[in-house]
C-alpha positions, 0 to 999 in steps of 0.5 A: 555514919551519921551522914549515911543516915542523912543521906539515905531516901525515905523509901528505895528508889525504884532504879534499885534492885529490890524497888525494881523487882517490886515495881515488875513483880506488880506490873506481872499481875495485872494482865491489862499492863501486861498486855499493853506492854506488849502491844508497845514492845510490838509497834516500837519492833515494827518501827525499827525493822520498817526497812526490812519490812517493807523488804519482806512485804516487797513494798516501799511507802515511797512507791507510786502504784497508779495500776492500783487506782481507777479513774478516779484516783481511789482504789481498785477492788474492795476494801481499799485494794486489800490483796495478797500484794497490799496487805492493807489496801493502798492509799487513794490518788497516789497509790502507795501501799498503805501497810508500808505506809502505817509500818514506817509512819510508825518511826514518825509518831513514836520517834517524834513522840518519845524525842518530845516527852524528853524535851519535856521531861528534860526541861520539865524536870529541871525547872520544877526541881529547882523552883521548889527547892529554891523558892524565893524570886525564882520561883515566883517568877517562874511560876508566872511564866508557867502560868503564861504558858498554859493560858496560852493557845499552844496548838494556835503557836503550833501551827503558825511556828511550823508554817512559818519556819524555813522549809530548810529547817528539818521538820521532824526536828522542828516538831520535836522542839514544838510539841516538847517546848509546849509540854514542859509546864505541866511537868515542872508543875507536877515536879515543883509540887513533890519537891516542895513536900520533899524538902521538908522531910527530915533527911533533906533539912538535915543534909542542908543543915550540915553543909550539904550543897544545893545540887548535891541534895536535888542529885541524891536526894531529890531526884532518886526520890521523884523517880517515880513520878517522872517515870509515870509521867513520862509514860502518859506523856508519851501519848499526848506527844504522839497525838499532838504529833498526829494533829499537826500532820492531820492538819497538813502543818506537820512533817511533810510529805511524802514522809509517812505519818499516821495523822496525815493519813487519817487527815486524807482519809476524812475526805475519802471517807464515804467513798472507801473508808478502809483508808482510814481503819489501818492508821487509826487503828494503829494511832488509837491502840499505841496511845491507849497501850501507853495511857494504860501501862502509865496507870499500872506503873503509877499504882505499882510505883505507889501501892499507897494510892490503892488499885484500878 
């Protein structure tokens, strides 16, 4: 009985069944994260059925239309060649159609940007967990290396680490491993800070007192009871990876070519701009709309997680 007691969380986790109705049921209220998690559910649709797309479409982004293109290399007609064959126009000196390209550019920045948040996470958590739980020299030289790491130019490591590697090398896996190796400090900061006020409650000291091992209490304790935060930080993480992706292509160090990506499209764009900018609505409109969707469903789950920390 008396370890039941012990072993019971200050509040239910948010996988519960009870916690997860509460969670919804506040999400359900605010039509912004409502929206947003619709505008998510959508891109992450057209990023799994990009092939049949492209087959209803009856383009494919890998596709050269020089027909499409005058003499020198832009467009043909207005608005960046917009007909009835290339919804979104086609993209400049290649030809390709540009709706392919944003539909399958889609699987990039999302698979690329949700891969790295785990990293992160992964790593993120592991260490912020175990610093503030065990403490003592660990913790102290970790924490050394965590400072390093945000003193130090990630973006610079970034694009140096991308151009020198083997070309062999898979570059979306390598970007992976670069953005998600970058983004793990400021999580394990966040994690280690809620551990250390967590394992001063009544329930963790109790259980460690009792004989409780380590790894049992951050399992069934801890862990249930940083749910929350790790669920909200995964959210808004998301973006920032995305993004971080979307630089790296944008300046010609991510994935290569001719695999489409929507930094890499807006990074051609910037040179076409005065002469037919419609090259780069399409792909910054989907950039911009998928990281503020992610950014505002992070700020709903955060309050509906923690109602104690009031409203937007």
């Amino acid at each position: 009985m008396t370890a039941n007691v012990v072993d019971r969380p200050v509040r239910p986790a948010p996988g519960s069944a009870t916690g997860l109705r509460a969670v919804v049921g506040r999400i359900r209220r605010d039509r912004w994260a409502v929206a947003s998690a619709v505008v998510i559910a959508v891109f992450v649709l057209v990023a799994l059925a990009a092939p049949l797309i492209a087959r209803i479409s009856g383009q494919d982004p890998y596709d050269y239309h020089v027909d499409a293109l005058n003499d020198f290399g832009a467009p043909r007609g207005a608005l960046g060649g917009v007909d009835g064959t290339h919804w979104f126009g086609v993209e400049p000196l290649t030809g390709r159609d540009l709706f392919a390209i944003v539909t399958y550019g889609a699987r990039t920045s999302l698979g690329i940007g949700l891969a790295a948040t785990v990293v992160s996470l992964v790593v993120g958590v592991l260490v912020g967990v175990t610093t503030g739980f065990f403490g003592g020299w660990y913790d102290r030289v970790l924490s050394r290396v965590v400072d390093v790491m945000f003193g130090f130019p990630s973006l610079v490591f970034m694009i140096a680490l991308t151009a020198i590697v083997p070309t062999s090398f898979p570059k979306p896996v390598l970007v992976v491993l670069v953005i998600g190796f970058f983004g793990w400090p400021a999580v394990a900061r966040v994690i280690r800070g809620q551990t250390l006020s967590l394992r001063e409650r009544n329930y963790v000291v109790a259980s460690t007192a009792m004989g409780a091992g380590r790894w049992h209490v951050i399992r069934t304790q801890l862990l249930p009871n940083l749910a929350a935060t790790i669920t909200v930080y995964a959210t808004i993480s998301i973006p920032s990876m995305i993004g971080a992706e979307a630089a790296l292509s944008f300046l010609a160090v991510g994935v290569t070519p001719p695999t489409p990506s929507w930094g890499r499209s807006i990074g051609d764009a910037v040179g076409w701009v005065q002469t037919d900018p419609m090259y780069l609505v399409f792909p910054g409109a989907a950039l911009f709309l998928v990281t503020l969707a992610f950014n505002v469903l992070g700020d709903a789950l955060r309050d509906a997680l923690d109602p104690r920390g009031g409203t937007r």
